[in-house]
N, C-alpha and C positions, 0 to 999 in steps of 0.2 A: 910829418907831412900828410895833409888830404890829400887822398888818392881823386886825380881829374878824371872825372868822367867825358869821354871825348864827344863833340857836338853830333856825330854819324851817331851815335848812341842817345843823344839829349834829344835828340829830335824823333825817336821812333814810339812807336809806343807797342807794347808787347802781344805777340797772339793769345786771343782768350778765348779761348773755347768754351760752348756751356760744358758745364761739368757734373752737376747735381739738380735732383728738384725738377724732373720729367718722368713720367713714366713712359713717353713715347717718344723715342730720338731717331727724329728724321732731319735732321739738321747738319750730320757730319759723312754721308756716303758709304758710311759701313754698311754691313752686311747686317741684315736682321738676325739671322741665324748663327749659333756659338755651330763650333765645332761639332761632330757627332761623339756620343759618346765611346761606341767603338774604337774612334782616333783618340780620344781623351785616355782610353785606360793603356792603348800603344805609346802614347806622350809617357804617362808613367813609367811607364816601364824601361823609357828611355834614357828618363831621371838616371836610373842605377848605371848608366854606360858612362856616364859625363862625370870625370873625376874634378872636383871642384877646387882644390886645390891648386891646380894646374892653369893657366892663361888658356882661352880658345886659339883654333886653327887661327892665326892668322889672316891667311886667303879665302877661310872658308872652303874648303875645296870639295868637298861631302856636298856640302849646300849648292856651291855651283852647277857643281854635276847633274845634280837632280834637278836646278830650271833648264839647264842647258839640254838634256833629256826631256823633258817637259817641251820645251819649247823647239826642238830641232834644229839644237847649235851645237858647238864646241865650248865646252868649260873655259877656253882658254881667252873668248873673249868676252866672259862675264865677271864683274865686278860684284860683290856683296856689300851692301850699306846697312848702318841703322836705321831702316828707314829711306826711302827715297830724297827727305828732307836732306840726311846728310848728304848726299851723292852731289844734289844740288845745289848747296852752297860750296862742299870741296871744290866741284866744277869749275864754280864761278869765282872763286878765290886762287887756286890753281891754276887753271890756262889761259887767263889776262893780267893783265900788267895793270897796278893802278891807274886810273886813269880813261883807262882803254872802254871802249861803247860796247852797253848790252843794250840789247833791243827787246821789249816784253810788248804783250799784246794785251790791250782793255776790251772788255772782261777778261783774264784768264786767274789763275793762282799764285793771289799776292803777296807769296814768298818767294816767287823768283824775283821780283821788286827790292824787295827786303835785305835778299840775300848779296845782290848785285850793291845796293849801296851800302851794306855793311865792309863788304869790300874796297868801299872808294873806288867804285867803275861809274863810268858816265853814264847814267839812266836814259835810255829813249823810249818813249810810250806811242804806240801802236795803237789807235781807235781802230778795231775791228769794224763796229757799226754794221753788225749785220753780214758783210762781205763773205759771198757763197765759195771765193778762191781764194788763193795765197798771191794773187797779183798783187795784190795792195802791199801786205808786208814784204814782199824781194825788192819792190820797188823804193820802200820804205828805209829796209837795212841796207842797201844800196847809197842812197843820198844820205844817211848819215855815217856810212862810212863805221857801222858797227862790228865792232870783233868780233862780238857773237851775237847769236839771238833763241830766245827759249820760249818755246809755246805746249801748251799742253792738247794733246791729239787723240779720241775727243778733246770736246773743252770743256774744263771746269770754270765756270759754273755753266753755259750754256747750254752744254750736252749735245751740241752738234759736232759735227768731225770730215775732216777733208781725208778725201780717197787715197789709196796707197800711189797709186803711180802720180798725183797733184804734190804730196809729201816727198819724192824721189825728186821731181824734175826738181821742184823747189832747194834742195839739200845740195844737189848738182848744180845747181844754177847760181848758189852763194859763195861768195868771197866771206864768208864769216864761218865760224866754229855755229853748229847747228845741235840744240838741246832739245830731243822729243821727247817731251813727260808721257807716255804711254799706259798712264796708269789707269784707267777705265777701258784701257781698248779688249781687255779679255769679252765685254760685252759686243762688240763690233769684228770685225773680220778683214777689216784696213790697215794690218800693224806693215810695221816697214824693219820689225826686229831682226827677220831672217838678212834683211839687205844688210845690216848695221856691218857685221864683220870687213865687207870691201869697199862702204862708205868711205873717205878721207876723212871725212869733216864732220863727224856726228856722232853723237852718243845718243841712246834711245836707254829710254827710263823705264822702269816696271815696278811693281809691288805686289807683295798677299795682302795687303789690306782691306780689299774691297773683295773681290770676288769668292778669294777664299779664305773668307770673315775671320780673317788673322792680324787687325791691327793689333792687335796688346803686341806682340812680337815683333813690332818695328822691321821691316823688314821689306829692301828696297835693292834693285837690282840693275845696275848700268851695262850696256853692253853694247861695245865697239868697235875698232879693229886691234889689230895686235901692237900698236905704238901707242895709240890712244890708253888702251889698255894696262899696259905697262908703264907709266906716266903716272895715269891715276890711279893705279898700287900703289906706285911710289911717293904718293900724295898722302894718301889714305895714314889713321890711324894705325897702329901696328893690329890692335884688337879692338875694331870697331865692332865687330858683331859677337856679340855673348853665346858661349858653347848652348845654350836652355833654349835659343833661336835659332840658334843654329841645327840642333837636332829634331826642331817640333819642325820648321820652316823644311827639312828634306822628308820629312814623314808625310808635310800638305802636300807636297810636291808629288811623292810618287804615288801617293794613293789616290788622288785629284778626288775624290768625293767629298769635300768641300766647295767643288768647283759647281756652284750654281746658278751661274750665268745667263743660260737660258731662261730658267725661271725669273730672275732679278731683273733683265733687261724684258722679259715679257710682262711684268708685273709695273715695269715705269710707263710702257707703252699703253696698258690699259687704264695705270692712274692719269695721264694726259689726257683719253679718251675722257674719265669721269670729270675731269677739271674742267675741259672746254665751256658746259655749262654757267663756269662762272668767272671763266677769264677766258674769253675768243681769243686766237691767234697766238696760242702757244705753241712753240715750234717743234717741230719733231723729235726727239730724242735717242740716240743709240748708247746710250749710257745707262746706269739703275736710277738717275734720277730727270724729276722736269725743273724747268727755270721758267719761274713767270715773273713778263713786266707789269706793273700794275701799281698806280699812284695809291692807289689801296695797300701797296706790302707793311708799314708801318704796323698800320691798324689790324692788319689782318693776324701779322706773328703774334701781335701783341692780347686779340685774343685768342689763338692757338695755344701762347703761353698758359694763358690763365685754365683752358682745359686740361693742363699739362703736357703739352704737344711742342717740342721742341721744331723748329727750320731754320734754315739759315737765310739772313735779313741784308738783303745788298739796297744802295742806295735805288728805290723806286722798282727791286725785284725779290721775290724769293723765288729760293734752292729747295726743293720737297725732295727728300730719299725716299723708293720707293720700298715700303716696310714691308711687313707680313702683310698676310690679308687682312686679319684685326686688326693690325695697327692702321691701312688704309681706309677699311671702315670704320674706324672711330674719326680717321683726319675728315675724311667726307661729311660722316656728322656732323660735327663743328663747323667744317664749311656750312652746309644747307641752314642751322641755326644762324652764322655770323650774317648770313644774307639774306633771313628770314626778317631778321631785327628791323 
């Protein structure tokens, strides 16, 4: 028998990341900077604790502890992912019923897309267009009658972001299961994570991937109230997070000197400032990186490529991470050349 491959699957086509062949990757919202070495030779050491042989904690409960300390909550309503990706497809696969309406917003991160029809849930698409409130979307998940709705706060790729009490009334105000991807807000100061615990209706996302330049370590964190909570355990893989993650991700945690935030999101604000020059009207950003629209973007990645300069390329925009200082001054060279020509 050939094995059918199902049409929800024939119709997608796979996330590609660049992967090789840049010496400058400002294209995916990491962190410029590895770990310090200091933390690296602690990670080692950490090695010899983690008996390998053995399955990891389960709950992760070490790890929890230390966002939950981090962040000024209870361990008890935080979740451990591979990753924030996993969180967000369990979510969405988990607390809807085929069938049943998610609601995503354009621009935002087109995996909660993805992940939503991969589950056979009814897709509804959101044009933000700019939109300075959440009036548009409650009004929106409203008239379609959506089970849930997931946006990212900031927004990837915009890099704008609605205010902490705009985020509440809104969660408060829906008849739907409410998804905040919170994964850039360590640069901004609008999180709505402390609420999360006596929300009803909401899960709120996080990750080390960006700020505390720990993507390789997959490592994504939901958190809710205490039924929400216990639900999606009960969802979750038995050992979705690897003991090697699990012990470097509580060592980022409590030692936070990875956490360079300030620098990363000061460092986007003044690559905007130098960009103005060659693309007016790029919007503000509270995030590490800027989003320019510009009938230009094609041409323009396409010679950033060729300098070796990765970004990420949306239909009529790019996404610039904001690197090191060299790596911004080499991206600005390129520019002043690409517009000299």
């Amino acid at each position: 028998m050939i094995a059918r491959i199902p049409e929800k699957l024939q119709s997608k086509e796979p996330y590609t990341p660049v992967t090789a062949g840049y010496s400058i990757r400002l294209d995916a919202n990491e962190s410029p900077y590895n770990v310090s070495a200091e933390l690296r030779e602690d990670m080692k050491r950490a090695l010899d604790d983690i008996d390998f042989n053995r399955y990891p904690d389960p709950l992760a409960a070490d790890l929890c502890k230390a966002f939950a300390r981090a962040y000024g909550i209870r361990s008890s309503y935080v979740t451990a992912g591979n990753g924030s990706d996993e969180l967000i497809g369990l979510i969405l696969s988990s607390f809807l019923e085929k069938g049943e309406g998610v609601t995503v917003a354009l621009p935002d991160f087109s995996m909660y897309a993805f992940y939503a029809s991969l589950s056979e849930e009814k897709l509804h698409v959101f044009k933000r267009d700019g939109a300075p409130t959440l009036d548009g979307l409650r009004a929106f998940v409203r008239e379609t009658g959506s089970a849930a709705v997931i946006f990212s706060n900031p927004c990837n790729p915009t890099g704008q972001g609605y205010d902490r009490k705009s985020v509440l009334q809104f969660v408060l105000s829906a008849d739907a299961l409410c998804i905040i991807d919170e994964a850039y807000m360590d640069f901004w100061d609008q999180s709505i994570l402390a609420d999360a615990p006596w929300l009803e209706n909401a899960f709120v996302l996080r990750t080390l991937s960006k700020v505390f330049g720990a993507a390789a370590l997959r490592l994504g964190f939901a958190v809710a109230n205490a039924k929400l909570t216990a639900a999606l355990r009960t969802a979750k893989s038995p050992y979705n997070v690897n003991a090697v993650s699990q012990a470097f991700g509580k060592l980022l945690l409590e030692r936070r000197d990875a956490d360079r935030s300030a620098e990363l999101a000061g460092a986007a604000r003044r690559l905007r400032k130098a960009l103005l020059p060659y693309f007016p009207g790029i919007s503000e950003t509270v995030t590490n990186f800027v989003y320019i629209e510009t009938p230009q973007a094609s041409a323009v990645a396409a010679y950033l490529a060729s300098r070796g300069i990765a970004v990420r390329l949306f239909p009529n925009a790019l996404r610039i991470t904001a690197g090191s200082s060299a790596e911004n001054d080499a991206l600005l060279a390129a520019l002043r050349d690409y517009f000299a020509k």
